[in-house]
C-alpha positions as CSV (number, residue, x, y, z in Angstrom):
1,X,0.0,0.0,0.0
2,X,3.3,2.3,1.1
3,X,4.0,2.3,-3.1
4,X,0.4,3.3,-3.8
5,X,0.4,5.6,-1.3
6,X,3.4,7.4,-2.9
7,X,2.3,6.6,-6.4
8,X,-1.0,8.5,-5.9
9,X,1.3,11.7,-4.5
10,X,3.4,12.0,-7.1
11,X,0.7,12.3,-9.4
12,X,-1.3,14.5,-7.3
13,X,1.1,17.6,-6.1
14,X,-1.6,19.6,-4.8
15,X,-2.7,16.9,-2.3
16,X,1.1,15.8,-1.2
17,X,1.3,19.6,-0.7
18,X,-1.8,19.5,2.0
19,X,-0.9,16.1,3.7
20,X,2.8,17.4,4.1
21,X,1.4,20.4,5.8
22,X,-0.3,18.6,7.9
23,X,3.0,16.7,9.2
24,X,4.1,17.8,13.0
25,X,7.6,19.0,13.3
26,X,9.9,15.8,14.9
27,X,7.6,13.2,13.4
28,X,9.6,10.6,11.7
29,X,9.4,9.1,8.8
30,X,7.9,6.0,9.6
31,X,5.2,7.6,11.9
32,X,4.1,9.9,9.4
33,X,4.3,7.4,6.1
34,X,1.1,5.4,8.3
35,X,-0.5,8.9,9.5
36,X,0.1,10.2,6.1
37,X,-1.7,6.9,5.1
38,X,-4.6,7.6,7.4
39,X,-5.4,11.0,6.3
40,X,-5.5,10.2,3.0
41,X,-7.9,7.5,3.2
42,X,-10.2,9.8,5.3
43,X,-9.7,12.7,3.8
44,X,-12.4,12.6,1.8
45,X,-13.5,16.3,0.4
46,X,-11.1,17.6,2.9
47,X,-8.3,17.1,0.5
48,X,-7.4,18.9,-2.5
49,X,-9.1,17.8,-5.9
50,X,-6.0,17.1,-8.8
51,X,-8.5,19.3,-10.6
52,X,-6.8,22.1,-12.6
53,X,-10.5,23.6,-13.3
54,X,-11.0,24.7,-9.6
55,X,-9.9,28.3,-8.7
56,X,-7.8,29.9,-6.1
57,X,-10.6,31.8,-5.2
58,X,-13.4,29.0,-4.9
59,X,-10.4,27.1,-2.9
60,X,-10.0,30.0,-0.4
61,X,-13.7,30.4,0.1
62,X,-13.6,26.8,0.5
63,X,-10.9,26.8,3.2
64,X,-12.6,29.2,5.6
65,X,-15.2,27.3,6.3
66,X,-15.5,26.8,10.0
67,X,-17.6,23.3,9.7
68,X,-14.3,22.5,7.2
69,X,-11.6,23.6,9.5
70,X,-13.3,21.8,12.5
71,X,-13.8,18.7,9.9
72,X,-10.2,18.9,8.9
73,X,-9.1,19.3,12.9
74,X,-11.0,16.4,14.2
75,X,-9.6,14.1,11.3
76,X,-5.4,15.4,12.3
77,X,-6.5,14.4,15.8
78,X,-7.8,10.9,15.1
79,X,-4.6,10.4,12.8
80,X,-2.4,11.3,16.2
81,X,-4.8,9.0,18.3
82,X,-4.4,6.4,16.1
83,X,-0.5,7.2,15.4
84,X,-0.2,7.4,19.3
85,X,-2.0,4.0,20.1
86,X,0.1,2.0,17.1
87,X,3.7,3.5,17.8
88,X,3.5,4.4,21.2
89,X,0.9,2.5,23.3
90,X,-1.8,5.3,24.2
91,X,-4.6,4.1,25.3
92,X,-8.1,6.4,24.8
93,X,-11.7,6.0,26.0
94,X,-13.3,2.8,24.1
95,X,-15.9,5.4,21.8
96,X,-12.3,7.1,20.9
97,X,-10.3,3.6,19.9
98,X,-13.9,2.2,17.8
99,X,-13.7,5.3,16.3
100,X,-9.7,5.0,15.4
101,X,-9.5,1.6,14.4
102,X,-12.6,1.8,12.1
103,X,-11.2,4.5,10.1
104,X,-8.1,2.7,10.1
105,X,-9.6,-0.4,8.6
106,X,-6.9,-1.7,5.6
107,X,-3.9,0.6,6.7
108,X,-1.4,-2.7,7.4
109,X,1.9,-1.7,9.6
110,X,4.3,-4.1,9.6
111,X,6.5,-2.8,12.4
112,X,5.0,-1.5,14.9
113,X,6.0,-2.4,18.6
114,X,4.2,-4.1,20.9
115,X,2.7,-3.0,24.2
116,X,1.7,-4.6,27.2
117,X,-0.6,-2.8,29.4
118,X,-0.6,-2.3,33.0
119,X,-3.3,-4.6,33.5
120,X,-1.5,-7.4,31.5
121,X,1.2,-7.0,33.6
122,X,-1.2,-7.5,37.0
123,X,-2.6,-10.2,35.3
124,X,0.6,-12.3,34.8
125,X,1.7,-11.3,38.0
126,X,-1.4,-12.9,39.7
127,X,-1.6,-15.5,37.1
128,X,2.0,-16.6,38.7
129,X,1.0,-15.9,42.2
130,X,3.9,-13.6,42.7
131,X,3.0,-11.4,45.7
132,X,3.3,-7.9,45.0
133,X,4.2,-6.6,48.6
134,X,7.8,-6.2,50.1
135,X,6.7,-7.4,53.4
């Protein structure tokens, strides 16, 4: 999907130009080649059209659209829940992680790390009857 992904860009400049913007400064490569990924596919008439035939001045009308900004701001912060919960572990409230992992649906990361929760870790630890005092 990663070569799709960058096929589609390179023949669409005007929407690698928007996705890029939306890329936080210190994100690395990998985390934003899968966030990148996610936006795209939800994008919908957030993004850019290729279309040559829209104008600059249908475009910035377009853009200040409150209904469109809060659109586009609530799709950037599912991509960094999502991003958060893959790479780095994050945990949100269960409507939040439904949401997520719906709109993630088809995005396939091969090398993400794996977690283990707090809970899994008391679970073992009772599991093996290992007392948890010092006393």
């Amino acid at each position: 999907m990663a070569q799709e992904v960058s096929e589609f860009l390179s023949q669409n400049p005007r929407v690698a130009a928007w996705a890029e913007a939306l890329r936080c400064d210190g994100e690395t490569d990998k985390h934003w080649r899968y966030r990148r990924e996610f936006l795209l596919r939800n994008a919908g008439d957030l993004a850019p059209t290729g279309d040559a035939a829209s104008t600059d001045t249908e475009e910035a009308a377009d853009a200040g659209s409150g209904t469109r900004s809060r659109q586009l701001q609530q799709l950037v912060s599912f991509s960094m829940a999502w991003a958060n919960h893959v790479f780095l572990g994050c945990r949100y409230p269960q409507k939040v992680m439904d949401k997520i992992l719906s709109m993630a649906e088809g995005i396939k990361v091969t090398d993400a790390p794996i977690h283990t929760t707090r809970d899994e870790l008391v679970a073992k630890v009772k599991k093996r009857g290992i007392s948890s005092s010092n006393g």
